[in-house]
C-alpha positions as CSV (number, residue, x, y, z in Angstrom):
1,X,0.0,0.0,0.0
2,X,1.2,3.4,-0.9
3,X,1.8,6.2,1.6
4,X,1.4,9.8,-0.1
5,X,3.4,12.7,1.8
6,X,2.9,16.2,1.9
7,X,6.0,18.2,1.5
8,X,7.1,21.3,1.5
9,X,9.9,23.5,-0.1
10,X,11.6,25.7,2.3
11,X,14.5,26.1,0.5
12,X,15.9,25.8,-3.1
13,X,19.5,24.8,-3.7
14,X,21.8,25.0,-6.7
15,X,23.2,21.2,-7.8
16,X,27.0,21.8,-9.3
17,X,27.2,18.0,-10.9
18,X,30.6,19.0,-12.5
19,X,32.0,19.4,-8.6
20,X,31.6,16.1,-8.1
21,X,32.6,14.5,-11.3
22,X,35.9,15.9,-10.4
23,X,36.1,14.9,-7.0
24,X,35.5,11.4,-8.3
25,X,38.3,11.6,-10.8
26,X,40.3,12.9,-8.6
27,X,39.6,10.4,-6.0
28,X,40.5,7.4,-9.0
29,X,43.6,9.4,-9.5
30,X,45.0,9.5,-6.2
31,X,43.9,5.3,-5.4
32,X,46.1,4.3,-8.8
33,X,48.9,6.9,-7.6
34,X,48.7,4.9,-4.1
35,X,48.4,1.1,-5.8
36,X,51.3,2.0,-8.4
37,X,53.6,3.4,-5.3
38,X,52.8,0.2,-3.7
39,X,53.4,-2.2,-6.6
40,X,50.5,-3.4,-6.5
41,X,49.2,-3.4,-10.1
42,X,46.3,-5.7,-10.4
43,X,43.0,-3.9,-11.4
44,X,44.3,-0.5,-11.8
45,X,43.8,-0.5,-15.5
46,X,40.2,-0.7,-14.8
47,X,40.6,2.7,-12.3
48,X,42.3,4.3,-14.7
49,X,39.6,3.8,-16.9
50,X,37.2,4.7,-14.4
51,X,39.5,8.1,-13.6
52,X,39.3,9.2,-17.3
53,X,35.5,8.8,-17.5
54,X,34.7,10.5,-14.8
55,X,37.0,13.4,-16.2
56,X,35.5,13.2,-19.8
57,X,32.1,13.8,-17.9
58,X,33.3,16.6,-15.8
59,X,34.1,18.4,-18.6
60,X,31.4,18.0,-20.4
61,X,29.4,19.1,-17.5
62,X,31.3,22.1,-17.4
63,X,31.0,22.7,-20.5
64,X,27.2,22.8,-20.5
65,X,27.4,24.7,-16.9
66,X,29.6,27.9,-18.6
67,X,26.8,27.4,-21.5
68,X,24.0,27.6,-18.8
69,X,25.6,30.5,-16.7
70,X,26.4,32.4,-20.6
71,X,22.4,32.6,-21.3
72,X,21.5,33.3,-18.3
73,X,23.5,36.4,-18.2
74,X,22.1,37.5,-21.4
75,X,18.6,37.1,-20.4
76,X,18.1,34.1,-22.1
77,X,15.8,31.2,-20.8
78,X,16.5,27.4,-21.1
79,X,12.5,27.0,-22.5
80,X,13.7,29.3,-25.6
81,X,16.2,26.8,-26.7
């Protein structure tokens, strides 16, 4: 049975996904610095991997957040697009 809640918006926050895209990619980063220090070289391919997706994301979330921030400070609207 399904429980409908009543909610309400106090407060309305800005979501920076690009932030944490690069947080992630750096956090990859700094775990196949760490293995490869330690010799240990087993899976880090697979981080690496991981690392360099997670920055080809970030930029592109950039990317579109400069776009976003550019028509907005011309006036523009995402609706007109």
């Amino acid at each position: 049975m399904e429980q409908k809640l009543l909610v309400k918006v106090r407060n309305r926050q800005k979501i920076y996904i690009h932030n944490d895209l690069e947080n992630a990619a750096l956090y990859f980063k700094t775990k196949v610095e760490k293995r490869v220090a330690q010799n240990d070289r087993q899976g880090v391919g697979l981080e690496m991997i991981a690392a360099l997706t997670m920055m080809a994301f970030a930029l592109e979330a950039r990317m579109n957040f400069l776009g976003f921030k550019t028509l907005a400070d011309r006036g523009m609207n995402d609706s007109r697009i």
